[in-house]
Every structure is written in structure tokens, then in C-alpha cells.
C-alpha positions as CSV (number, residue, x, y, z in Angstrom):
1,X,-25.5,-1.8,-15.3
2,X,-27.6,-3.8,-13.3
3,X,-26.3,-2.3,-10.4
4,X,-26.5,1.0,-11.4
5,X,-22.9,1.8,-10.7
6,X,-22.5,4.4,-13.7
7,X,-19.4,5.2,-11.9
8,X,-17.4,1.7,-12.5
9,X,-18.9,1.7,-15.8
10,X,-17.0,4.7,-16.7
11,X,-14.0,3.4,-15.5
12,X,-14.4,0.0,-16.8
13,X,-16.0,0.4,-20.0
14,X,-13.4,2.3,-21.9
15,X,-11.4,-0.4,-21.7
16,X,-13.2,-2.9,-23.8
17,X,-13.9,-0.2,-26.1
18,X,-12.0,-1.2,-28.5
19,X,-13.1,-1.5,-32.5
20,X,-13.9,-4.7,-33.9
21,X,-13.7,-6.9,-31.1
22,X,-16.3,-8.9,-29.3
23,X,-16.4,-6.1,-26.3
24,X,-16.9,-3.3,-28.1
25,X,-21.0,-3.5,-28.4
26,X,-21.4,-4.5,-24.7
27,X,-19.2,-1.4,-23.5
28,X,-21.1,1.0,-26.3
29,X,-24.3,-0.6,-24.1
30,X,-22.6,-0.2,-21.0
31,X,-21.4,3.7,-21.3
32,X,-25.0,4.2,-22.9
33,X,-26.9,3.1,-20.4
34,X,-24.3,5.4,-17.7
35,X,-24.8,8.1,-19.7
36,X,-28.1,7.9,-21.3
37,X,-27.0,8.3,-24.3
38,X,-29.4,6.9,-27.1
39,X,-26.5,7.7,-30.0
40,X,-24.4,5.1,-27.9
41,X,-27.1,2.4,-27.6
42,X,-27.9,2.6,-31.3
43,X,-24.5,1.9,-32.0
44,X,-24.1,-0.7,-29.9
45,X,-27.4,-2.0,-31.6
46,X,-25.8,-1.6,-35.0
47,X,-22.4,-3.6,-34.0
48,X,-25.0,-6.6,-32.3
49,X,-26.5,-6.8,-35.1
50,X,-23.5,-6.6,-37.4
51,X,-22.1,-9.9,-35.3
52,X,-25.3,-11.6,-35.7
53,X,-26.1,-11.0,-31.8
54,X,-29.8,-10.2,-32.7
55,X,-31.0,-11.2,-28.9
56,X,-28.5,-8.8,-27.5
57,X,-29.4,-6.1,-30.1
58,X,-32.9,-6.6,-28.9
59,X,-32.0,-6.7,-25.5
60,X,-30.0,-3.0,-26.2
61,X,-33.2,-1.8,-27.8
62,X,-35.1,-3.2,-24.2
63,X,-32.6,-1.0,-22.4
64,X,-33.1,2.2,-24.5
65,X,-36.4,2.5,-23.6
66,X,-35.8,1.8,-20.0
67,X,-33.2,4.6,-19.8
68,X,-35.0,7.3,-21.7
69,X,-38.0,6.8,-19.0
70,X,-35.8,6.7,-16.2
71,X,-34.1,10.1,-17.3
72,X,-37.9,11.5,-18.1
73,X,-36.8,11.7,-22.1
């Protein structure tokens, strides 16, 4: 994401997307932020918070904000 390689993400992300497993927020966040999709991000949100990963639930709300200005939302 970093990197803006929305292209790998896409390829990679799906992969980790599986339910109920440690991966799954941080590829919701990663294909969210590719796509700029803000029903992605707030489930990603909603699954870091649902594993007690509060920082990285703030850190996805961070990002959603960042990727609605960048796409001029």
C-alpha cells in the first residue's frame, strides 16, 4: 500500500482473504485502499476491532480518509 502498487495488492490480497484468520482485516485494508472502497475499510475496521487490534483499527480509519481525498470523495 505504501507503494501504491494497487496492482500486487489485487493479486496478493485475495489470498489472505480468508474468514476468521489473522489476515483477513489487513487484506480487507489492503484491497480497500486499491480500490477505494470505504465499505472494505470499514470492515476491516470492524474485524480490528473485533480482535482487539484497536491501533490498527485506528490506523484503517487514518487510511480512509487519506484515500477518499486522494480519489477527490
Amino acid at each position: 500500500m505504501a507503494l501504491g502498487r494497487a496492482a500486487e495488492i489485487e493479486e496478493v490480497a485475495p489470498i489472505l482473504l480468508k474468514p476468521e484468520t489473522r489476515g483477513e482485516p489487513f487484506a480487507l485494508r489492503a484491497l480497500a485502499f486499491a480500490r477505494g472502497d470505504t465499505e472494505l475499510f470499514q470492515q476491516a475496521i470492524t474485524r480490528f476491532e473485533e480482535m482487539g487490534l484497536d491501533w490498527h483499527a485506528a490506523q484503517t480509519r487514518d487510511l480512509t480518509g487519506k484515500a477518499s481525498r486522494q480519489s477527490g470523495a
